[in-house]
GUZAFI-56439 format. One record per residue (C-alpha): residue number from 0; chain; x, y, z. Coordinates in Angstrom, 2 decimals. Example, Ala and Ser with C-alpha at 12.3 -4.5 7.8 and 13.67 -1.06 7.14 Angstrom:
BEGIN
PT   zagu   tigu         X         Y         Z
PT      0      A     12.30     -4.50      7.80
PT      1      A     13.67     -1.06      7.14
***
This chain:
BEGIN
PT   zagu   tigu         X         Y         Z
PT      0      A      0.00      0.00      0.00
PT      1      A      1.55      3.22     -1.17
PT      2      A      0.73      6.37      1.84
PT      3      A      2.59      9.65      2.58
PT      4      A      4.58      7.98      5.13
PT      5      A      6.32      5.70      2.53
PT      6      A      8.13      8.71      1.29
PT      7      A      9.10     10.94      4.39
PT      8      A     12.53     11.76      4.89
PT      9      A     13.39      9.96      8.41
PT     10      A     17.07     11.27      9.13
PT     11      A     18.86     14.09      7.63
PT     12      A     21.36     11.88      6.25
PT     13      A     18.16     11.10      3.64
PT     14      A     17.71     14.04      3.37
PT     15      A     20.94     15.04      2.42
PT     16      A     21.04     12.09     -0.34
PT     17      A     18.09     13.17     -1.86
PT     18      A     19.42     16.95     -2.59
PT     19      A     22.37     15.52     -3.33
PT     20      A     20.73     13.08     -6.19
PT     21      A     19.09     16.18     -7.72
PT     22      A     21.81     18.30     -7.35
PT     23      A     23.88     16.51     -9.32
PT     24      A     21.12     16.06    -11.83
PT     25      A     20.64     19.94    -11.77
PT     26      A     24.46     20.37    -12.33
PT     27      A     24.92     17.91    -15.72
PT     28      A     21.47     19.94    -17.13
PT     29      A     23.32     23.13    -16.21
PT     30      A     26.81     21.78    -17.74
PT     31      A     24.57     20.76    -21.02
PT     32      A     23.10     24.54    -21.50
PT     33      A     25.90     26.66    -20.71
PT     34      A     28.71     24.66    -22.40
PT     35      A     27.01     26.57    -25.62
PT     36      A     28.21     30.15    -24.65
PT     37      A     31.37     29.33    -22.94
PT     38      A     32.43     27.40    -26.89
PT     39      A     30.55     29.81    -29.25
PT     40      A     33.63     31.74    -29.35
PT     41      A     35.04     28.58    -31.37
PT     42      A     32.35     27.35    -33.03
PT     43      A     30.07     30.34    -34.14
PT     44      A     32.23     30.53    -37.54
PT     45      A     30.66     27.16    -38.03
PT     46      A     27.44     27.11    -38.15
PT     47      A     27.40     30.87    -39.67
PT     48      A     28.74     32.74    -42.65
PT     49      A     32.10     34.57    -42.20
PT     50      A     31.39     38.06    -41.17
PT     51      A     33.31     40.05    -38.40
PT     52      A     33.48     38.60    -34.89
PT     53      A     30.77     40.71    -33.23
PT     54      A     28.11     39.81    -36.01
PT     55      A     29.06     36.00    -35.72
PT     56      A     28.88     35.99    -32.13
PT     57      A     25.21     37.80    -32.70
PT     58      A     23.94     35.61    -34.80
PT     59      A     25.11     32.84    -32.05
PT     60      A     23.53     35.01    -29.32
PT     61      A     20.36     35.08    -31.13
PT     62      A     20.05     31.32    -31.39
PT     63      A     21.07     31.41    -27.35
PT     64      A     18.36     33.93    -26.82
PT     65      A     15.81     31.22    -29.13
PT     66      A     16.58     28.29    -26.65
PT     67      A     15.42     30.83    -23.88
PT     68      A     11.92     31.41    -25.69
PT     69      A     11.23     27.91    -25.17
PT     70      A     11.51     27.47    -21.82
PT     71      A      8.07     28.79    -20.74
PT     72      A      6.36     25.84    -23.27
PT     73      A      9.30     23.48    -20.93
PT     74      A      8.48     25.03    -17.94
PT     75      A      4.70     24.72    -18.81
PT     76      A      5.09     20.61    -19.85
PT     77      A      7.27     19.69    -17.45
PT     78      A      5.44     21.64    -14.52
PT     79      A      2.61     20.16    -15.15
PT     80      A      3.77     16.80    -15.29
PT     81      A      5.94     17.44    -12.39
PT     82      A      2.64     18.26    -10.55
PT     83      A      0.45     15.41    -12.24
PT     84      A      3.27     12.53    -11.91
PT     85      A      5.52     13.23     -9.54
PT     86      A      9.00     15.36     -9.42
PT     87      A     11.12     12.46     -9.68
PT     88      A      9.75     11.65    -13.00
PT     89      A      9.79     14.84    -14.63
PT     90      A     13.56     15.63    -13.53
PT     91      A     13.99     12.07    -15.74
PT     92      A     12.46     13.67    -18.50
PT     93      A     14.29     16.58    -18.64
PT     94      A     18.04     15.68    -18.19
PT     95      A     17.12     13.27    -21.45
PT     96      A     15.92     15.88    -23.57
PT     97      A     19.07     17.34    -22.62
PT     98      A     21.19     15.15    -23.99
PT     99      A     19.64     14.39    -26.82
PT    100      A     19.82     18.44    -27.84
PT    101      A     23.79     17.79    -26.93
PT    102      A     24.64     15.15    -28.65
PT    103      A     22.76     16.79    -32.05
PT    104      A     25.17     19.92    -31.50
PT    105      A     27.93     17.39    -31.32
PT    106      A     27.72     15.88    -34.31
PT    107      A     26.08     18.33    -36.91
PT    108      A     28.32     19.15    -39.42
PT    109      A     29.48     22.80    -40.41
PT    110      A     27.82     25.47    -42.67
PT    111      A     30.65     24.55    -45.85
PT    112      A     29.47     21.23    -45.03
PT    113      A     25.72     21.24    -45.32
PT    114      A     24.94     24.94    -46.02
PT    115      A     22.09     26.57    -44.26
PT    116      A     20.76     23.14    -42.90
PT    117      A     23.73     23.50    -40.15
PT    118      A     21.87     26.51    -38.64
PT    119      A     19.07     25.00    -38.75
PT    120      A     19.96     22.28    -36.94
PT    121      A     21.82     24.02    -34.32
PT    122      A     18.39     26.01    -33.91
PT    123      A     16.30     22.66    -33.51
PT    124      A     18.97     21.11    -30.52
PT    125      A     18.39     24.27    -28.97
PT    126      A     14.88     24.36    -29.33
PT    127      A     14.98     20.74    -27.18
PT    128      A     17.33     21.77    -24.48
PT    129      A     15.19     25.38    -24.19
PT    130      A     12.53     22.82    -23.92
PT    131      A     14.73     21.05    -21.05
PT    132      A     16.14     23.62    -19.12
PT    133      A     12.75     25.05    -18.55
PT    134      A     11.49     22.42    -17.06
PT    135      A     14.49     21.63    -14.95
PT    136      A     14.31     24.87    -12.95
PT    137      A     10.89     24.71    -11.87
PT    138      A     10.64     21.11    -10.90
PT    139      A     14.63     20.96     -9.56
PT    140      A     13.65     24.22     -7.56
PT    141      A     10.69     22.67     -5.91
PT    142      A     11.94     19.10     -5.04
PT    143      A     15.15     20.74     -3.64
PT    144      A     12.56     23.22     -1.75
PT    145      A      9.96     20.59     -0.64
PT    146      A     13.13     17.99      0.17
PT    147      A     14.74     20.45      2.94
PT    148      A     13.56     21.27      6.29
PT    149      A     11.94     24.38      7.23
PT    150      A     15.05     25.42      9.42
PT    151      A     17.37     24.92      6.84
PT    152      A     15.39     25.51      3.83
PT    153      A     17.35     28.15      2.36
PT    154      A     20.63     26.90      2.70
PT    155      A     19.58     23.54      1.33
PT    156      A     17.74     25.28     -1.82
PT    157      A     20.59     27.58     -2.23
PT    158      A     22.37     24.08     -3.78
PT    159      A     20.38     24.81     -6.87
PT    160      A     22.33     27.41     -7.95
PT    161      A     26.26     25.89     -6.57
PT    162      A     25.54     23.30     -9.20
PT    163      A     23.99     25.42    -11.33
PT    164      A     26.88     27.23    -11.31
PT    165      A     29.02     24.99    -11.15
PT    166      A     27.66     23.12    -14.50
PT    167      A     28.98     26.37    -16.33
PT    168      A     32.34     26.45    -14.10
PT    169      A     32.61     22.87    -15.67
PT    170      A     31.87     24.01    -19.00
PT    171      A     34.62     26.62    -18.68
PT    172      A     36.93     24.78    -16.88
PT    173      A     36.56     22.00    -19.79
PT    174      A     37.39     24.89    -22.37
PT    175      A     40.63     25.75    -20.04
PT    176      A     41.96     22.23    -19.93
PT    177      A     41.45     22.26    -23.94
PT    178      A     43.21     25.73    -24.81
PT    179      A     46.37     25.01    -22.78
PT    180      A     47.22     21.42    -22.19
PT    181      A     45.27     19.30    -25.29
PT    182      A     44.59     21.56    -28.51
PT    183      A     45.69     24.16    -30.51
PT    184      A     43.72     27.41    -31.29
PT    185      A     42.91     26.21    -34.58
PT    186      A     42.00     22.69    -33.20
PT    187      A     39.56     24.14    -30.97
PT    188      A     37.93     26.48    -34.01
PT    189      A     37.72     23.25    -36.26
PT    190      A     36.79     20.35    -33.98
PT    191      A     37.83     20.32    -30.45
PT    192      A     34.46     22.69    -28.97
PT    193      A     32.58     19.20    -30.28
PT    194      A     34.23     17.23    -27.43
PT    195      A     32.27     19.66    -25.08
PT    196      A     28.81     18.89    -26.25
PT    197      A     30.11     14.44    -26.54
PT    198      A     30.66     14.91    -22.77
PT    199      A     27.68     16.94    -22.08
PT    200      A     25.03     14.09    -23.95
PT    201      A     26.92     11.24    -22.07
PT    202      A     26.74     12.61    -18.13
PT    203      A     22.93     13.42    -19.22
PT    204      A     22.27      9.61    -20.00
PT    205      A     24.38      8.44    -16.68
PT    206      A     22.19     11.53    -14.51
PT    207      A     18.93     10.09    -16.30
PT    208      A     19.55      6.54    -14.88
PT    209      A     20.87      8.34    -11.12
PT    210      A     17.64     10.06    -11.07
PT    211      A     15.36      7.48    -11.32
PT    212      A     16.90      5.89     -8.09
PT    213      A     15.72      9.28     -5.98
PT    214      A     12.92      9.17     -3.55
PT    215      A      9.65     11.29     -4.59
PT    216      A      8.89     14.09     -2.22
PT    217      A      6.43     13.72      0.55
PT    218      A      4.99     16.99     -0.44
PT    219      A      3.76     15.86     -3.52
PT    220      A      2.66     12.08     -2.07
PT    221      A      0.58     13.94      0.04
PT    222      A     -1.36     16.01     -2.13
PT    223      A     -1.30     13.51     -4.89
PT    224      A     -3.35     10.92     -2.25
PT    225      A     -6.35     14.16     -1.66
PT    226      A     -9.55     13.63     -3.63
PT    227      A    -11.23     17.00     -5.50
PT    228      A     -7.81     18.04     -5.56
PT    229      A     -6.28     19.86     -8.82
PT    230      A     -2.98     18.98    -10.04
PT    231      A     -0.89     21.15    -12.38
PT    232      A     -3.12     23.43    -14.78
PT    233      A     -3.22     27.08    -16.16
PT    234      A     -6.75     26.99    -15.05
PT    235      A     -5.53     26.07    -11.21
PT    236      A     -2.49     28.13    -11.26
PT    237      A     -5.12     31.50    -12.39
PT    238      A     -6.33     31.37     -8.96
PT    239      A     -2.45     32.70     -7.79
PT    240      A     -2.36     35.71    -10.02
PT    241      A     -0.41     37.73     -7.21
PT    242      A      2.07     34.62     -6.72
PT    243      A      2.81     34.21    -10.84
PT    244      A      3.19     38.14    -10.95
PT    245      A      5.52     38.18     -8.34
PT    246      A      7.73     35.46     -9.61
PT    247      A      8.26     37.24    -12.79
PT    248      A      8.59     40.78    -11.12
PT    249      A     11.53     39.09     -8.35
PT    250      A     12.99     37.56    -10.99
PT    251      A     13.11     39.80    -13.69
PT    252      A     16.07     41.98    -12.20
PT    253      A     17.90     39.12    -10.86
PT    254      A     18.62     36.91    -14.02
PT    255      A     19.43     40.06    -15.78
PT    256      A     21.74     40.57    -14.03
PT    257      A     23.14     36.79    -13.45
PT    258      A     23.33     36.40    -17.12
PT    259      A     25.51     39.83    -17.69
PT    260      A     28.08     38.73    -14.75
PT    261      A     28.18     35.01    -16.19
PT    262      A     27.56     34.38    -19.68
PT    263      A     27.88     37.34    -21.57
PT    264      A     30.88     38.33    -19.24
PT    265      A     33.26     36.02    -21.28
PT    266      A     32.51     37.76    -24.24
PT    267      A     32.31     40.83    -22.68
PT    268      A     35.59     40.42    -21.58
PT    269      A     37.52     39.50    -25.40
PT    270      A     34.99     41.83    -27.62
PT    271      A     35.16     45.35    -24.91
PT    272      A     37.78     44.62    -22.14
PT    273      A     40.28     43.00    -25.26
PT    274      A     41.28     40.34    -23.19
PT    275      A     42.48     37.40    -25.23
PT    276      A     39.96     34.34    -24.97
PT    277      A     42.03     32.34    -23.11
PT    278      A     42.40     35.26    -20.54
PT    279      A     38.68     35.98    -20.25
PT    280      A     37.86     32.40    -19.89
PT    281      A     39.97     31.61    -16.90
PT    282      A     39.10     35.35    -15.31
PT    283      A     35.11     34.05    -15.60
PT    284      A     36.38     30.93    -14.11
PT    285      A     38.03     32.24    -11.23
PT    286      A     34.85     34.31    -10.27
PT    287      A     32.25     31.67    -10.81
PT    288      A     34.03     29.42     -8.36
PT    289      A     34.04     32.04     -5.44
PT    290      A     30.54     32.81     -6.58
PT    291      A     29.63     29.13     -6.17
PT    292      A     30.88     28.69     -2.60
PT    293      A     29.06     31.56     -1.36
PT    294      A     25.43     30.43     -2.13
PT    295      A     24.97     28.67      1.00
PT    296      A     26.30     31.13      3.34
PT    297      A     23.84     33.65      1.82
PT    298      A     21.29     30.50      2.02
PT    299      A     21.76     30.22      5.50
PT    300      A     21.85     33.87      6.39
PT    301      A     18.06     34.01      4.63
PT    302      A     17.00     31.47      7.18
PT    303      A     18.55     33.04      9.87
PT    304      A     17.09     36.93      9.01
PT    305      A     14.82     35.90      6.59
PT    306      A     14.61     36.14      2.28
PT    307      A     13.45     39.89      2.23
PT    308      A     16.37     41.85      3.83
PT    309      A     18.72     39.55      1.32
PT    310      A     16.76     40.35     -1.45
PT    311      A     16.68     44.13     -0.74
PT    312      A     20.55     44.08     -0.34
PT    313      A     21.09     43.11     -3.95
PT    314      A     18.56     45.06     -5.37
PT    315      A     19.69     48.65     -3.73
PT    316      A     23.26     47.50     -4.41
PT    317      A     22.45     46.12     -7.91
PT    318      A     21.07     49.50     -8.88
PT    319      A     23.53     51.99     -7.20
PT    320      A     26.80     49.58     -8.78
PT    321      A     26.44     48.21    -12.05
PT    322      A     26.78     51.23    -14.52
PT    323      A     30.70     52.12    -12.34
PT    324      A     31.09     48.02    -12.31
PT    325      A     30.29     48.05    -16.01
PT    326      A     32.20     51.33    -16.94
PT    327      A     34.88     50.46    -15.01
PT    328      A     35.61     46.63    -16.15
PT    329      A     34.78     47.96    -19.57
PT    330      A     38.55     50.46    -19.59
PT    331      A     40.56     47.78    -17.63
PT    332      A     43.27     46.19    -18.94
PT    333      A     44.51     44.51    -15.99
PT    334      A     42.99     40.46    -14.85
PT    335      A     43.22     41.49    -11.77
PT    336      A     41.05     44.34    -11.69
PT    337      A     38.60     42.43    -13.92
PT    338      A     38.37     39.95    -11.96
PT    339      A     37.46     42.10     -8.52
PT    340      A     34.84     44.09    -10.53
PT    341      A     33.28     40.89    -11.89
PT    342      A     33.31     39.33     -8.48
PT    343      A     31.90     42.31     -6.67
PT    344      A     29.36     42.64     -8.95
PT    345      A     28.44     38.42     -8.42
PT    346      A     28.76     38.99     -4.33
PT    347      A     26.01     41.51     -5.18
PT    348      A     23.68     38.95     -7.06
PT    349      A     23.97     36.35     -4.09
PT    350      A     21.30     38.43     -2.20
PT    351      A     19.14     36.87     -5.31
PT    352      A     20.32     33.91     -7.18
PT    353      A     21.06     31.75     -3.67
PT    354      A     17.28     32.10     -2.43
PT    355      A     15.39     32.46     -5.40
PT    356      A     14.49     29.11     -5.61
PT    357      A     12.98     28.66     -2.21
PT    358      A     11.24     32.36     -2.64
PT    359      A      9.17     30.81     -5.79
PT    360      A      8.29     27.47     -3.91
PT    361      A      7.20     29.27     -0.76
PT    362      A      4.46     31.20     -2.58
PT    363      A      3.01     27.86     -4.16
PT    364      A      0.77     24.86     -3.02
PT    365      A      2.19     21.49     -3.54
PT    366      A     -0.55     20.17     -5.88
PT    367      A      0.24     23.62     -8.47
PT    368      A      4.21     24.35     -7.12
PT    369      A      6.53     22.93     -9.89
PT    370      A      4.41     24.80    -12.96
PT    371      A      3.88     27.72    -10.20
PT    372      A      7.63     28.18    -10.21
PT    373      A      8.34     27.17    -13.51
PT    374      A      6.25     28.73    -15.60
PT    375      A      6.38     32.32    -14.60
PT    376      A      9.72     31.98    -13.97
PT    377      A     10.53     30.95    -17.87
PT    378      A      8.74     33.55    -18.98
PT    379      A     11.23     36.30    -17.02
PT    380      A     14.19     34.42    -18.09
PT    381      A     13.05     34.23    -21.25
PT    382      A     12.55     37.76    -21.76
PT    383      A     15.52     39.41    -19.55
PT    384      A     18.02     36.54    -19.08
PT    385      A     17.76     34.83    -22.40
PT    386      A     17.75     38.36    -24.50
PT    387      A     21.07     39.76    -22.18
PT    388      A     24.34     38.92    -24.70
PT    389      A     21.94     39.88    -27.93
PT    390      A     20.97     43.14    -26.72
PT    391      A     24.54     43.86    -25.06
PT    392      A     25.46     42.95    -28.25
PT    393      A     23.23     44.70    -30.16
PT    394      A     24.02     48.48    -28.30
PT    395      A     27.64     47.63    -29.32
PT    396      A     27.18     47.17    -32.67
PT    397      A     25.20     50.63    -32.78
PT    398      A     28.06     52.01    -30.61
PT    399      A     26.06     52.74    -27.45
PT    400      A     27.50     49.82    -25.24
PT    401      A     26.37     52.44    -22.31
PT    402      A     22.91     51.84    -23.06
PT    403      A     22.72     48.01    -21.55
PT    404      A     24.46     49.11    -18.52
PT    405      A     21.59     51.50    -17.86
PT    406      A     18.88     48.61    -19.18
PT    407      A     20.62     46.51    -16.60
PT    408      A     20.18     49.01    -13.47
PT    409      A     16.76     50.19    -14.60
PT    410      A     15.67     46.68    -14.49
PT    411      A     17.18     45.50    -10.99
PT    412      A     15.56     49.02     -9.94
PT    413      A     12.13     47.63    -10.53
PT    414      A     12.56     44.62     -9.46
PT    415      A     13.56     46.48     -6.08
PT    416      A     10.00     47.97     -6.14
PT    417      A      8.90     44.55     -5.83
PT    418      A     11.19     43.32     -3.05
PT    419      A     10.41     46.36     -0.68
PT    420      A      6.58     46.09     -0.66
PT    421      A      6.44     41.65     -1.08
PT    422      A      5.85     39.47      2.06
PT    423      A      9.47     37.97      3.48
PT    424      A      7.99     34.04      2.12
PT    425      A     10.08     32.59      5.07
PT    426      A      7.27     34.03      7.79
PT    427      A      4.81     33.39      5.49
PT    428      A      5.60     30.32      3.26
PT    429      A      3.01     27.97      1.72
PT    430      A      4.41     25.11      2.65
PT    431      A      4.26     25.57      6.36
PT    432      A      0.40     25.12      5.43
PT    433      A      1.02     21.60      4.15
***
């Protein structure tokens, strides 16, 4: 007989091995996406026509931003299911779409090779990991979320974002370990960013077979055994209009921000800063990993004074910093320097990427959480973090570079409205209800 009690968490040591399980899950799905802008330095004369660097690395950016407009329609599939079937399930799902959208990258040939058919095809494995990734995040947030104790929830949900992070540290630290021990420039440019995606498509297929072993979440063995209950639909998630809009309001700011101090920052670096790629790469490496090991402390400070007062921090910061940050990293010729701006600016974003997570699940029910926070939550990316390197990129090409960094503050500035006049979700969280 299958009850609630089959699937609570007795010890924190099971606890612990069930965040850990879809950590690690959350890390190899991160890996998968990123590993695309850390190489499309090397392979964006590929799949494109010659041109200058900036237009190449536009049209790239544009195919980026494309695998960002489908993560609401992943966030929306695999949120449902998540809340229909079960979160164990859908995190299944989505690391094998994943790989799949990896290993097509891998082994599509070049534009000399099969003309436009190789953008097109570099369009479509995007397409499926957009479709992945979108679905990760909402259904990784709220298992970590509904896996983790209510004293420790925010340090435990702050792990979403060390291996999210730390999937793109991989990524770069993969393009490190092939620019100065195993290839050649010119190695890299004609086959050696393939080996990225190979790897990528075979951790997905070993995480697909590790996540079917985790346990399912209590939260969502409870609810699921309720009659009259509604699992998982537009038409149930309508009745939280103020939750959905405040998920895309608290987010908006924040993964603008996250995705001008991580992804576009390697570019950033060669195409304004004229670092060398080798140079930018290992300066974006060194900052992600100190950005990574600070996620839990911030995690466990929001459980200590709460999510608001964290939340506030980075947007007042956020606002009054990034157009010197910007301006400043922009003139510098020295790693050093570039690398204490960067960093700065990522300390800054902690007050926001290591809690956002639990925020989202906190407004939710169980029986409407995973689409709650995934769905709303694609859309924002979608729209400020997936469109970050093509407008940045975009304002250069017009000459106005200045013009994102004041996008970038005006943004974080609303999204401070927001976090000054919400409820702190730790006093008044949703699942405390359950």
């Amino acid at each position: 007989m299958t009850n609630s009690t089959t699937y609570s968490l007795k010890t924190t040591g099971d606890r612990i091995k069930s965040i850990v399980g879809g950590s690690l899950g959350n890390l190899v799905e991160w890996y998968d996406w990123y590993v695309y802008s850390a190489f499309s330095l090397y392979f964006s004369n590929t799949f494109f026509p010659k041109g200058d660097q900036t237009a190449q690395l536009l049209n790239t950016a544009g195919v980026f931003a494309l695998g960002f407009l489908m993560r609401p329609i992943g966030g929306w599939l695999m949120g449902t299911y998540a809340d229909k079937q079960g979160r164990k399930k859908a995190l299944t799902v989505s690391v094998l779409l994943m790989s799949f959208g990896s290993l097509l990258i891998a082994i599509t040939p070049g534009y000399k090779t099969i003309g436009v058919a190789a953008p097109l095809l570099l369009v479509l494995a995007r397409i499926i990991q957009g479709l992945s990734v979108g679905g990760e995040y909402g259904t990784s947030a709220t298992y970590l979320s509904e896996m983790a104790g209510r004293k420790h929830r925010g340090f435990y949900s702050s792990f979403q974002y060390v291996t999210l992070i730390m999937g793109q540290l991989l990524a770069l630290g993969l393009l490190i370990l092939l620019q100065r021990i195993f290839l050649t420039e010119q190695q890299l440019h004609d086959w050696g960013w393939r080996i990225a995606f190979g790897i990528g498509a075979f951790l997905a297929i070993i995480t697909m077979y590790l996540r079917r072993s985790l346990k399912e979440s209590a939260s969502f063995t409870k609810e699921k055994d309720k009659t009259g209950i509604t699992h998982g639909t537009i038409a149930e998630l309508a009745k939280h209009p103020k939750a959905v809009l405040t998920v895309i309001g608290l987010t908006a700011g924040g993964t603008l921000a996250f995705y001008t101090f991580t992804t576009y920052m390697q570019k950033f670096l060669v195409d304004t800063s004229g670092f060398n790629k080798a140079e930018a790469t290992l300066i974006s490496s060194l900052t992600l990993l100190v950005f990574m090991l600070v996620q839990p402390l911030f995690g466990l400070l929001s459980d200590k004074i709460g999510r608001k007062p964290l939340l506030i921090g980075f947007g007042v910061l956020g606002t009054l910093t990034t157009i010197p940050i910007l301006t400043l990293l922009g003139g510098t010729k020295d790693a050093w320097v570039a690398f204490a701006l960067i960093l700065g600016a990522l300390i800054i974003i902690s007050g926001y990427t290591s809690i956002n997570a639990v925020v989202k699940a906190e407004l939710f029910p169980a029986n409407i959480r995973a689409l709650g926070v995934g769905f709303p939550y694609a859309i924002a990316v979608s729209i400020f973090g997936g469109s970050a390197e093509y407008i940045a990129l975009g304002f250069k090409i017009l000459h106005h570079s200045q013009w994102f960094y004041w996008y970038v503050t005006v943004c974080i500035a609303l999204s401070l409205l927001l976090y000054i006049t919400m409820r702190d979700t730790k006093k008044h969280s949703k699942m405390e209800e359950e």
